[in-house]
N, C-alpha and C positions, 0 to 999 in steps of 0.2 A: 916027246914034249909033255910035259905037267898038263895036265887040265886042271888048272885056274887060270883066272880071269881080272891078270896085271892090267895095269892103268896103261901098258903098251898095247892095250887087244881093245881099246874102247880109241872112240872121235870125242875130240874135245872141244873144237875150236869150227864154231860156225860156217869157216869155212872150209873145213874137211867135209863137212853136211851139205854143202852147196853143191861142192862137186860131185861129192857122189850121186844127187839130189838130181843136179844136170844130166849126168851119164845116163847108161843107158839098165831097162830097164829085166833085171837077173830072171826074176821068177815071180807068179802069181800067183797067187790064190783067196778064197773066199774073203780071207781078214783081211791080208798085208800084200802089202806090192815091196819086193827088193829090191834095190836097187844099185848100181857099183860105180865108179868112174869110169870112163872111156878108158885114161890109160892105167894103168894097175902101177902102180910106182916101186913097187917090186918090194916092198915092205909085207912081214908076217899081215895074215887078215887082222881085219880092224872091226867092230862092232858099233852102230850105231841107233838108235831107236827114234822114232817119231809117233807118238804114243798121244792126238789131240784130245782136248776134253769135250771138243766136239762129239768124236764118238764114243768116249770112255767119259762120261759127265764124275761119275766119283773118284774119288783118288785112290782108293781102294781097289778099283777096278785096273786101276792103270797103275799101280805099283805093281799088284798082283801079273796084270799080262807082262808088264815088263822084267821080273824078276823069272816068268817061265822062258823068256825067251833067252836070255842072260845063259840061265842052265842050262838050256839046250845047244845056246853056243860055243858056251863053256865044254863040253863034254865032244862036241864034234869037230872042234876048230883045227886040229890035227891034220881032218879031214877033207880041209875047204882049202880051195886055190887062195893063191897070195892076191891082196886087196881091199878095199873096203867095203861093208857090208851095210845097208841101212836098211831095216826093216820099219816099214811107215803102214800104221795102222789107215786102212783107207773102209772103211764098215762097221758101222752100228754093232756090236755082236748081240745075238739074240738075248733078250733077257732070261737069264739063269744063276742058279746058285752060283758060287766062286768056286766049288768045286767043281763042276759043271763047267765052265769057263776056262779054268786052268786044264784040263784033258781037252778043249774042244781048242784052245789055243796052243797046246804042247804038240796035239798033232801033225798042226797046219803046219808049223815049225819045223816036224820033222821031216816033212813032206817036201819043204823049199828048201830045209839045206840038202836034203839028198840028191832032190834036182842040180842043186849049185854045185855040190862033189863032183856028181856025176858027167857031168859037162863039160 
C-alpha cells in the first residue's frame, strides 16, 4: 500500500465522528484519547482529528499537532486494523516551543498507534 494520505483515509461527514466518537474507547495516553466505532465496517482505516481550541488556543499550535499526527498515520496506516480512528486531543499540552511540541506529540502518536497495531 502507498503511504499517502487519499481523501478515502480521512472522516468527513459529522456523522462518521459521532460514531466513532460513541464507540468504544482504542488507546490512551497523556494528550489524546482514540477512539473507533463499535463495529468496524470493514472499510480500509479511516483517520480522524478533534483538535479544541480549548486546549490548543493558537492556530498554530493546532495545525502544527494536527499535521504531526496526519504523518504519523500516514506512514503506519499499512499497519493498523481496518476502521476508523479518531484521535481527540483531551490536555492542555505543556507550554513549549513547537519544536518541542511537535517531538512530544509525534511520540505519543507513535506509542497509540503501536498499541492499536498491536492489538
Amino acid at each position: 500500500m502507498p503511504s499517502d494520505f487519499p481523501s478515502a483515509a480521512r472522516l468527513h461527514r459529522p456523522s462518521e465522528y459521532a460514531a466513532a466518537l460513541k464507540g468504544r474507547r482504542v488507546a490512551r495516553g497523556a494528550l489524546f484519547v482514540v477512539s473507533s466505532p463499535r463495529q468496524p465496517e470493514g472499510t480500509p482505516v479511516r483517520l480522524g482529528l478533534v483538535v479544541p481550541k480549548r486546549y490548543a488556543p493558537l492556530a498554530v499550535t493546532r495545525n502544527a499537532i494536527k499535521r504531526v499526527i496526519r504523518e504519523a498515520f500516514r506512514l503506519r496506516r499499512s499497519d493498523l486494523p481496518e476502521g476508523d480512528l479518531v484521535f481527540r486531543l483531551v490536555n492542555r499540552p505543556d507550554p513549549a516551543s513547537l519544536t518541542v511540541l511537535k517531538r512530544q506529540v509525534r511520540a505519543e502518536v507513535d506509542a497509540l498507534l503501536g498499541k492499536i497495531s498491536s492489538a
